[in-house]
TORKOL-4160 file (C-alpha; in steps of 0.2 Angstrom, whole numbers, padded with zeros to 4 digits, m for minus):
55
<pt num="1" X="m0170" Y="m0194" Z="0113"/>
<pt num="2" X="m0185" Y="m0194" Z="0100"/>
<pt num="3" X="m0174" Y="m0207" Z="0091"/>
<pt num="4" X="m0170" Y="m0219" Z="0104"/>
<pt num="5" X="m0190" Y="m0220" Z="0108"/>
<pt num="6" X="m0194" Y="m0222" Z="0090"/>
<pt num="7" X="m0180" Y="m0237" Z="0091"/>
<pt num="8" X="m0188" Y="m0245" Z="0105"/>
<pt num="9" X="m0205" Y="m0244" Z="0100"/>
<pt num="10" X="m0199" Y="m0252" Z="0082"/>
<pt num="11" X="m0190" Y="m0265" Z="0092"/>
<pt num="12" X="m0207" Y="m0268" Z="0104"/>
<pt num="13" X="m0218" Y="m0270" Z="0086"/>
<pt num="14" X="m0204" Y="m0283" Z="0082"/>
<pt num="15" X="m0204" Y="m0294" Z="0096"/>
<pt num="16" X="m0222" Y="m0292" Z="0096"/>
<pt num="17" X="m0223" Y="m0299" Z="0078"/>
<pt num="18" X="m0213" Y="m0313" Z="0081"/>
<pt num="19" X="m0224" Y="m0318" Z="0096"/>
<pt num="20" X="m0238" Y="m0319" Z="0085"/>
<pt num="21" X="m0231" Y="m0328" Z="0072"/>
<pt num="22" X="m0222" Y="m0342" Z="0088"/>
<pt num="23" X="m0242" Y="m0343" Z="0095"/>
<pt num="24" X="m0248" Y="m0345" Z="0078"/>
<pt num="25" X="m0236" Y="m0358" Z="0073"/>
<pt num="26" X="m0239" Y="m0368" Z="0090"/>
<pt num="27" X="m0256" Y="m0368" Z="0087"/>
<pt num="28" X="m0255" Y="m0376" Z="0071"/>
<pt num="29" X="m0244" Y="m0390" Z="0076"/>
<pt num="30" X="m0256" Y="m0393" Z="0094"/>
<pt num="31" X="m0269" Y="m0396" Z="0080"/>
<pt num="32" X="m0258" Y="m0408" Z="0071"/>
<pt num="33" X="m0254" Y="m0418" Z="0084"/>
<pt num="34" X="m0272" Y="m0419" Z="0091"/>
<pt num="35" X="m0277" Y="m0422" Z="0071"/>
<pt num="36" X="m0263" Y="m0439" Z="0073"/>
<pt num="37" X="m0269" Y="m0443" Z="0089"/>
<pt num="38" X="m0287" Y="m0447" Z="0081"/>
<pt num="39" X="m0282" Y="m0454" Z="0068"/>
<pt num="40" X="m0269" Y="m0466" Z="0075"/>
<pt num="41" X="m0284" Y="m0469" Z="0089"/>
<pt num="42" X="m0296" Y="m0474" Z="0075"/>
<pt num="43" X="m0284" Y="m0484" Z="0068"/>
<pt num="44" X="m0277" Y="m0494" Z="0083"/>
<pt num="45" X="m0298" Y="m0497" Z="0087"/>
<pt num="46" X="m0299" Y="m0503" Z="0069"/>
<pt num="47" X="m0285" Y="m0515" Z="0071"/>
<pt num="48" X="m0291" Y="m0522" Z="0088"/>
<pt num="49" X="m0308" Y="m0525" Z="0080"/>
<pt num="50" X="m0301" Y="m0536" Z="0066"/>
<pt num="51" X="m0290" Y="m0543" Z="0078"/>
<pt num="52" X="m0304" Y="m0548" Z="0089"/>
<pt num="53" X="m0314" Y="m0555" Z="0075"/>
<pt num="54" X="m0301" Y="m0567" Z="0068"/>
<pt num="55" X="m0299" Y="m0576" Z="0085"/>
């Protein structure tokens, strides 16, 4: 009986491992993407300024 709880409580650090690691991972690409979504922002206002100036 020892043995199977010592399995499962191995099996429970795993999973919780790996859900660290999926949130952690997430979060980094959230970042990235918000990260893009300024710069691509910036660059569309810079492009529509320039626009704007040359008419």
């Amino acid at each position: 009986m020892k043995r199977k709880a010592q399995g499962a409580l191995e099996y429970l650090f795993m999973i919780a491992a790996v859900l660290v690691l999926v949130l952690y991972a997430t979060k980094v690409i959230l970042n990235g993407t918000r990260g893009l979504e300024k710069s691509v922002g910036n660059y569309t206002e810079q492009v529509r300024k320039q626009i704007l100036e040359n008419l």
